[in-house]
N, C-alpha and C positions, 0 to 999 in steps of 0.2 A: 419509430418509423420502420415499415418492413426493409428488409435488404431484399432488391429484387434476384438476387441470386438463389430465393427461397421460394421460389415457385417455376412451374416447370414452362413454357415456353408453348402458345397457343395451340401448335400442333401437336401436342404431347398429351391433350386430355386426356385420350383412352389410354393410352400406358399407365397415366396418373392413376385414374378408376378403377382399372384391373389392379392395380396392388394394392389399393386402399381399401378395395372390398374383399379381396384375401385377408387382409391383416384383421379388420374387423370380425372375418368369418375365422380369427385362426388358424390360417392356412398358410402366412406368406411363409415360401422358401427362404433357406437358410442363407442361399446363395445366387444372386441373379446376374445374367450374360444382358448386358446391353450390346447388341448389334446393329450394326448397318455404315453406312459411308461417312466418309467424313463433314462435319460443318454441319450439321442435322442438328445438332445440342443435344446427344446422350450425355454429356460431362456435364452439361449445366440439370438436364435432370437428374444426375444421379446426387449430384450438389444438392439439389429442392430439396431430393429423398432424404438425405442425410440429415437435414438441416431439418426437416417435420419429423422426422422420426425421434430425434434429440432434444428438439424444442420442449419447454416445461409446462406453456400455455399455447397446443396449436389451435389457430383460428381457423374454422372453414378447411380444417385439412392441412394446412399449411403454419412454416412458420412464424411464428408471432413478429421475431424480429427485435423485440423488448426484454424479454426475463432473459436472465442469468446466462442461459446456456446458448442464447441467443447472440448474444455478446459476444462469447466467448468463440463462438463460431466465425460469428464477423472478423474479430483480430486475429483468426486462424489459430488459436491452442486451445482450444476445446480437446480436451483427452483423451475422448470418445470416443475422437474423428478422425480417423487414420486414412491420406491420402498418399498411394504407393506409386512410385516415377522413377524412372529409368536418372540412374544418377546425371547422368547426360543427356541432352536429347539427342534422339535417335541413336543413343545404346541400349543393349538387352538389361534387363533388372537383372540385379546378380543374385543370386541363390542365399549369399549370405544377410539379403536386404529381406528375402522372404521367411527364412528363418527366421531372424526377429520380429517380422511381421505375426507370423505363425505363433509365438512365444507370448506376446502381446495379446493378439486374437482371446487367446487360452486364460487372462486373467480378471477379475471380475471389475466390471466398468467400476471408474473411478466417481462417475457421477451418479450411480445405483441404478442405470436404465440399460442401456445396449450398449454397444460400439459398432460403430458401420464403418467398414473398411473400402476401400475404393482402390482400383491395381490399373491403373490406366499408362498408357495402352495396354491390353491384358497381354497381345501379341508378342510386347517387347521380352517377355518371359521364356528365357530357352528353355528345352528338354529339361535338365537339371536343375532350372527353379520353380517349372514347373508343378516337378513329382514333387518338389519342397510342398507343394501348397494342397498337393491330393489331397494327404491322408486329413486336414480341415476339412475338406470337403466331404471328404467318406464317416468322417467323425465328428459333425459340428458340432462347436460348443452353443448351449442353449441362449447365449447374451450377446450375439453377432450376427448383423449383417454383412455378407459380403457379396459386394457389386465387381465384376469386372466389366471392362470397358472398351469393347472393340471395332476398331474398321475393318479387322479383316478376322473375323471368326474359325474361316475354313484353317488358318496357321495358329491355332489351338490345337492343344491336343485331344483326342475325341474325349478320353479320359475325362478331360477337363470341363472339356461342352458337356458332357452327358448328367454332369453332377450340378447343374447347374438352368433356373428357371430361367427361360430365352424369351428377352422382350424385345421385339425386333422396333427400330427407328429406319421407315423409309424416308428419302426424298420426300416433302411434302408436297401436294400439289401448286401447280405454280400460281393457280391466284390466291389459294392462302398466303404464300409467301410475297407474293404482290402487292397483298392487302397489309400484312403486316411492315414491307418496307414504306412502303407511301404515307406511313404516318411521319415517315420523316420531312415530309414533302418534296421528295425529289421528283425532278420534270419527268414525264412518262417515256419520254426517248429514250434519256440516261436511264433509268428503272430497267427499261430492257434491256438493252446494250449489259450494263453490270449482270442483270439476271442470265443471259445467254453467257458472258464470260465466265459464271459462278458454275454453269451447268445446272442452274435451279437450286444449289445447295444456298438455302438462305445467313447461316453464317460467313458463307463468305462473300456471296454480295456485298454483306453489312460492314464487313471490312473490308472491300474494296471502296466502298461509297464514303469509308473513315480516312485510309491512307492512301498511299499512291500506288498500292499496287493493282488498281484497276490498269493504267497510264503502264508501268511496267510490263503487264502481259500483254499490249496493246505490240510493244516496242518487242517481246518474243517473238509473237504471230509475225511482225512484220519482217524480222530478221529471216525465221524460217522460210519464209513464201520464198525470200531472194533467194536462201539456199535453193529451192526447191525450183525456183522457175531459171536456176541458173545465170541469176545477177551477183550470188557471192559465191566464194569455194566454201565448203565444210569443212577445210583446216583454217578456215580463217575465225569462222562462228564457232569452232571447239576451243580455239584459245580463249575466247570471249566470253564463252557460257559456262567454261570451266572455274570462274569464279564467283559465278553465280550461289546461292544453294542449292546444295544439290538435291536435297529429299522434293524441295521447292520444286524445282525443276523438271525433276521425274514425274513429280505428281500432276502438273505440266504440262507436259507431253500426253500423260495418261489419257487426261481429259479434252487433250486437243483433238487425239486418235480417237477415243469415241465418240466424238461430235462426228467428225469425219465419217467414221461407219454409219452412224443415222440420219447422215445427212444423203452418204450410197444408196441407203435403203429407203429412203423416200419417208424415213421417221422426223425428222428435224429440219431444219431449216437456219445452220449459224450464220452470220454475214459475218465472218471472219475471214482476212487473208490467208493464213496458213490453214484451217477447214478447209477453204476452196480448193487449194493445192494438195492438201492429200486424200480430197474425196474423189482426185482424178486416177488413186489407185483404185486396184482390185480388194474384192474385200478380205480374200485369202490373204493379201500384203501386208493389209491395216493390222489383222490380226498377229499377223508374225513381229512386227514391228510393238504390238502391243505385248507378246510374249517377251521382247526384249527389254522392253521398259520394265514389265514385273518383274523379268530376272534380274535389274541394276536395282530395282526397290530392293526386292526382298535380300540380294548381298547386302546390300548395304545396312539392313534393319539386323539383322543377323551378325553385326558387325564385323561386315568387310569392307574394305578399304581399294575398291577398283581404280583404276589407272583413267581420271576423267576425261581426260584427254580424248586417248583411245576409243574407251566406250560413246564418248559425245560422235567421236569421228565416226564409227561403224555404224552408229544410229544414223545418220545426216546419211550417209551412203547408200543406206539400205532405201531409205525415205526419199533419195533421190531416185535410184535404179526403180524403185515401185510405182514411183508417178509417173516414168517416163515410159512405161512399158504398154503396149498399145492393148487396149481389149480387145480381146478374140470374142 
């Protein structure tokens, strides 16, 4: 029986085709950048990829699922299949994880076909494990693929982008993503409702519609709006939300400010509490506010360790002074 983690995810055909008919044509790069936002399934397609490229009998393009190496992929030690992660999450990969990565890369598969190597996040990679992974790249060896895998591309090195074939994963549009939820049969209200908190990103719909964090960001949006219409203070919601997660939570924010911006510009439409409350700032605001969120992301992906406290409070202050500020 296939593993469904061996095929790539209904909006992903043409990324599927375009590499399928390179590899055919002998053409596929040594090296490919999976980019675009998060919850899209670049990691579940680069999973497919890995899994048809290694398979021993592929069907139709794709994994078998049955022979040998198939298996082996299933129970995760398939030899071939080198998947690279930050020891931590949301720490940087350390340089000494790529080095052996690299060392590895360099020795001839153990099962007589390729090795496809997978660096996800590729982002989490500082300067120094970076360069670890150049000179691969400027000197491929002939028996490896390698996939890196990002949400944020531009925090690569150009170095790094440049040696590297770029297969971009947008947002899908929202009735594919529609059509692919409602095979679950969920009522069309909840459908939307979840798809507007997801931002259209259909992975995370899919887990909001699994656990409870749809109900969770529901209890965010609502704490914020108090802050924001001045039913709570912002040191009382920074103690509160400081034990939140925090990458959670930034990411959070992110997506609640650019609702808010297209809901200003007449692009959107969220019926959310806190939307409402911050699309009554300016758009100059949303933006500044969203510059402060990338700055507590990226300290903190870069592994820094900000004062949550604080930075919740200064956010909630700035977020308050922005809505209350009258348009001119």
């Amino acid at each position: 029986m296939a593993n469904l983690l061996a095929q790539p995810l209904p909006w992903q055909n043409e990324q599927w085709q375009r590499i399928f008919q390179q590899r055919e044509a002998g053409q596929l790069a040594h090296a490919l950048l999976l980019a675009g936002p998060p919850a899209v399934g670049k990691r579940i397609f680069a999973r497919a990829l890995g899994y048809a490229l290694l398979c021993q009998s592929p069907s139709h393009g794709f994994a078998c699922g049955e022979c040998k190496a198939c298996a082996l992929l299933s129970a995760q030690t398939h030899p071939d299949f080198l998947w690279l992660a930050p020891e931590e999450s949301g720490k940087a990969v350390k340089i000494d994880q790529v080095r052996q990565l690299v060392e590895t890369m360099a020795q001839t598969a153990q099962q007589g076909g390729i090795k496809v190597v997978v660096v996800e996040p590729a982002e989490a990679m500082n300067r120094n494990s970076a360069n670890a992974l150049l000179k691969t790249l400027e000197e491929p060896t002939g028996n490896a693929l390698l996939m890196l895998v990002t949400d944020a591309p531009g925090r690569l090195l150009p170095t790094i982008r440049s040696r590297c074939q770029r297969l971009e994963f947008p947002v899908p549009p929202l009735d594919v993503t529609r059509s692919w939820l409602a095979l679950r049969g969920v009522e069309a209200a909840k459908l939307e409702s979840v798809l507007a908190e997801a931002d259209g990103k259909p992975l995370l719909a899919s887990e909001f519609l699994d656990g409870e964090g749809f109900a969770a960001r529901q209890e965010l949006s609502a704490e914020m709006a108090a802050v924001l219409s001045r039913q709570m203070s912002a040191v009382t919601l920074a103690e509160r939300w400081q034990q939140r997660d925090w990458q959670d939570l930034l990411k959070w924010l992110h997506v609640r400010l650019a609702q808010a911006l297209r809901n200003k510009l007449g692009k959107l439409t969220v019926a959310d509490v806190a939307v409402t409350e911050l699309a009554r700032a300016e758009p100059v605001a949303l933006f500044a506010l969203m510059d402060i969120v990338n700055g507590l992301l990226n300290q903190t992906q870069n592994g820094g360790n900000p004062n949550r406290q604080l930075a919740i409070e200064t956010f909630l202050f700035s977020a308050c002074d922005a809505v209350s500020r009258k348009t001119v």
